[in-house]
C-alpha positions in Angstrom: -42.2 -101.3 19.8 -40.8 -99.1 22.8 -37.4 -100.1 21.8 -38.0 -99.0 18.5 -38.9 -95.6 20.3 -36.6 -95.3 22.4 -33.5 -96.0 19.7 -35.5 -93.6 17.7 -35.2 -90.8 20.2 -31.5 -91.5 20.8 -30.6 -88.7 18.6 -31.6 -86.1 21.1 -28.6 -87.3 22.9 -26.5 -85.0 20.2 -27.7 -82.0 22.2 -25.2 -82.9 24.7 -22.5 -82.1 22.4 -24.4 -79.3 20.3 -25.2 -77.5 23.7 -21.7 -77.9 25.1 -19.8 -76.9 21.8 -22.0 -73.9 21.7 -21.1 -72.6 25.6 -17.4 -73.7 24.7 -17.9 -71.2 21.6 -19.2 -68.4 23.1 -16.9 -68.8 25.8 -13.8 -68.6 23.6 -15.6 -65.6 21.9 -15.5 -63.7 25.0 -12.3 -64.9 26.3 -11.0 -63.2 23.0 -12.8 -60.3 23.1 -11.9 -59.5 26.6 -8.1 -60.3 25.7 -8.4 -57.7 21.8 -9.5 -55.4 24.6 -6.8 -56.0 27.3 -3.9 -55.7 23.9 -5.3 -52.8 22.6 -5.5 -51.1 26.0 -2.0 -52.3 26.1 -1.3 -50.8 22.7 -2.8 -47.7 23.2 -1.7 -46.9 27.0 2.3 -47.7 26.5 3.5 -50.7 24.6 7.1 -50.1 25.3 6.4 -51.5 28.9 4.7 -54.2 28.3 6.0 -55.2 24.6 10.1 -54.7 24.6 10.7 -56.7 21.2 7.9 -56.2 18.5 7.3 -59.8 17.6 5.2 -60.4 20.9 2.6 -58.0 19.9 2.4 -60.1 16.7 2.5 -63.2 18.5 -0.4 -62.1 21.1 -2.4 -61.1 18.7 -2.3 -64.1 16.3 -3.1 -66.3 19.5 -6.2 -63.8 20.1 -7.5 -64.1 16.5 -7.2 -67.7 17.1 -9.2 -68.1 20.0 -12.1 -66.6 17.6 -11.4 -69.5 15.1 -11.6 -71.8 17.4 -14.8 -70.8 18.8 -16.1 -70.4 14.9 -15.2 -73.9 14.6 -16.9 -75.0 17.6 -19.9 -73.0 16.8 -19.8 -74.4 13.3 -19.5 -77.6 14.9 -22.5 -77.3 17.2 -24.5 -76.0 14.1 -23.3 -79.5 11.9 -24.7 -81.8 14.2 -27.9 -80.4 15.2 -28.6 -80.1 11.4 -27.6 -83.4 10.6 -29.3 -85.2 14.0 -32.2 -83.3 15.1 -33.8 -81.0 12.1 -32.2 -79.0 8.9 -31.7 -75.3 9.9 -32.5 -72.1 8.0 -29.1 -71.4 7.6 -27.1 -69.8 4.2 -25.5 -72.2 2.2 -22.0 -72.0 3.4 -23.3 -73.0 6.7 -25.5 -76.0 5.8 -23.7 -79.6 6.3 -24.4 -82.3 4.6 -22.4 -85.3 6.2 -19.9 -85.9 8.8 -16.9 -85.9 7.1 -17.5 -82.1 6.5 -17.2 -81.8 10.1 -14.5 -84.4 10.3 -12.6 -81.6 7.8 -13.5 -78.8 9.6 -12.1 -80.4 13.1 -8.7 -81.6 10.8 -8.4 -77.9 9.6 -8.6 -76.3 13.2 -6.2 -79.2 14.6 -3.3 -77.7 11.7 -4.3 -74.3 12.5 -3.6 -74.5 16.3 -0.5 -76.6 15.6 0.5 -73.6 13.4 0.1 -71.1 16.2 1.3 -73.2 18.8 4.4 -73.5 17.2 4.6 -70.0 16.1 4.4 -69.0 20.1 7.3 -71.3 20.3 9.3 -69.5 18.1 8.9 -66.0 19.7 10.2 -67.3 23.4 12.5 -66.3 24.7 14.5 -69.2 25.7 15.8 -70.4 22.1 15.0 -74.4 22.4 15.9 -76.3 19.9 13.4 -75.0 17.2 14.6 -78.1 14.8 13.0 -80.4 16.8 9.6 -78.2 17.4 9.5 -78.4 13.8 9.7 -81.5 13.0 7.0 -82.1 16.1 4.7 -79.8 14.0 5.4 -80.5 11.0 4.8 -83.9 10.9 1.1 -84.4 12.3 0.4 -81.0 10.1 1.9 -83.1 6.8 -0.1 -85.9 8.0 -3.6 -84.2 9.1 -3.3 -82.2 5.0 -2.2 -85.3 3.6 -5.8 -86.8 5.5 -7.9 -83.9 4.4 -6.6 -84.1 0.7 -7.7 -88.0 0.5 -10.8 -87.7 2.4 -12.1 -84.3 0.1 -10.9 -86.2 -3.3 -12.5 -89.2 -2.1 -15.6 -87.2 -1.2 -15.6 -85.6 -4.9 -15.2 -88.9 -6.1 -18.2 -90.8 -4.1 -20.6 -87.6 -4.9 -19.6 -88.0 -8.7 -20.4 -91.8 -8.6 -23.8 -91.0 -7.2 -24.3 -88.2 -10.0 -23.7 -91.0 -12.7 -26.0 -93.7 -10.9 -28.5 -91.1 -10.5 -27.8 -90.3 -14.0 -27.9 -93.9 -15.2 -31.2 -94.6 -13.5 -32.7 -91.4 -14.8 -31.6 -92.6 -18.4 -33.2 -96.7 -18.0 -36.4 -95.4 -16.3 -36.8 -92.9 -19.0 -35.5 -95.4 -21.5 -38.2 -98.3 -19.5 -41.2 -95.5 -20.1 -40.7 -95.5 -23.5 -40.6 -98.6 -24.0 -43.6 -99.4 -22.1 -45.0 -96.1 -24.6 -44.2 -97.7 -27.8 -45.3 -101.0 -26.8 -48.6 -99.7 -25.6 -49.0 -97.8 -29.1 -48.4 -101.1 -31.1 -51.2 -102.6 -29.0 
């Protein structure tokens, strides 16, 4: 019986990682801000300094935005586990999660997003590498991680419509079972 317990009250252990992704997140949040703060200032005090070629500015501010997504993901993250391990929030729709692969997708989608940006810094430097090869290196864990997320939602669609027609199906024999049972009892 206190085994029973104690596997029972293993699923307190997902605080670890809801407590952690939510520092991570509001780190990241404030890391960003601080930085939008630091370009603007930038921007606004003499960006011909600082900024010789426009496309920095562009890249800088791209990785900025980026560290918000990040931390939205985290956040969202932290938010998906504690609802599916410890207790359902009170949350609006769009944040509610239902099953792990919706995290699983959400993590897939931030991977291909910092790839993008990654290699989008990598184009803007200065030193002119080989950008073939960077890529190809990007390209083909993003073609992989989309190709992933495609199977993994269609097969998602797929398993939630086969549970709509077996709840269907079960709806239609125990209606079909009551009236049976009806008409028989009437003939008795």
């Amino acid at each position: 019986m206190k085994i029973v317990r104690f596997i029972a009250g293993m699923h307190f252990f997902v605080l670890i990682p809801v407590i952690g992704l939510a520092i991570a997140a509001c780190i990241l949040f404030i890391k960003g801000g601080v930085d939008i703060v630091h370009f603007i200032w930038e921007l606004i005090t003499g960006m011909t300094e600082t900024y010789p070629e426009g496309e920095n500015v562009i890249v800088e501010l791209v990785e900025t935005v980026h560290l918000f997504l990040v931390g939205t993901v985290l956040f969202l993250t932290s938010f998906g586990l504690y609802q599916l391990f410890i207790q359902p929030l009170p949350l609006p729709g769009w944040l509610k999660v239902n099953n792990i692969e919706e995290l699983e997708l959400n993590l897939v989608g931030l991977t291909i997003v910092v790839l993008g940006v990654n290699f989008l810094s990598v184009i803007f430097e200065p030193e002119g590498e080989n950008l073939a090869i960077y890529g190809i290196g990007y390209a083909l864990p993003i073609a992989a991680l989309s190709y992933f997320m495609g199977v993994r939602s269609s097969v998602t669609k797929q398993s939630s419509r086969e549970e709509e027609c077996l709840k269907e199906i079960g709806e239609a024999i125990s209606s079909n079972s009551e009236s049976s049972w009806l008409s028989k009892e009437k003939r008795d």
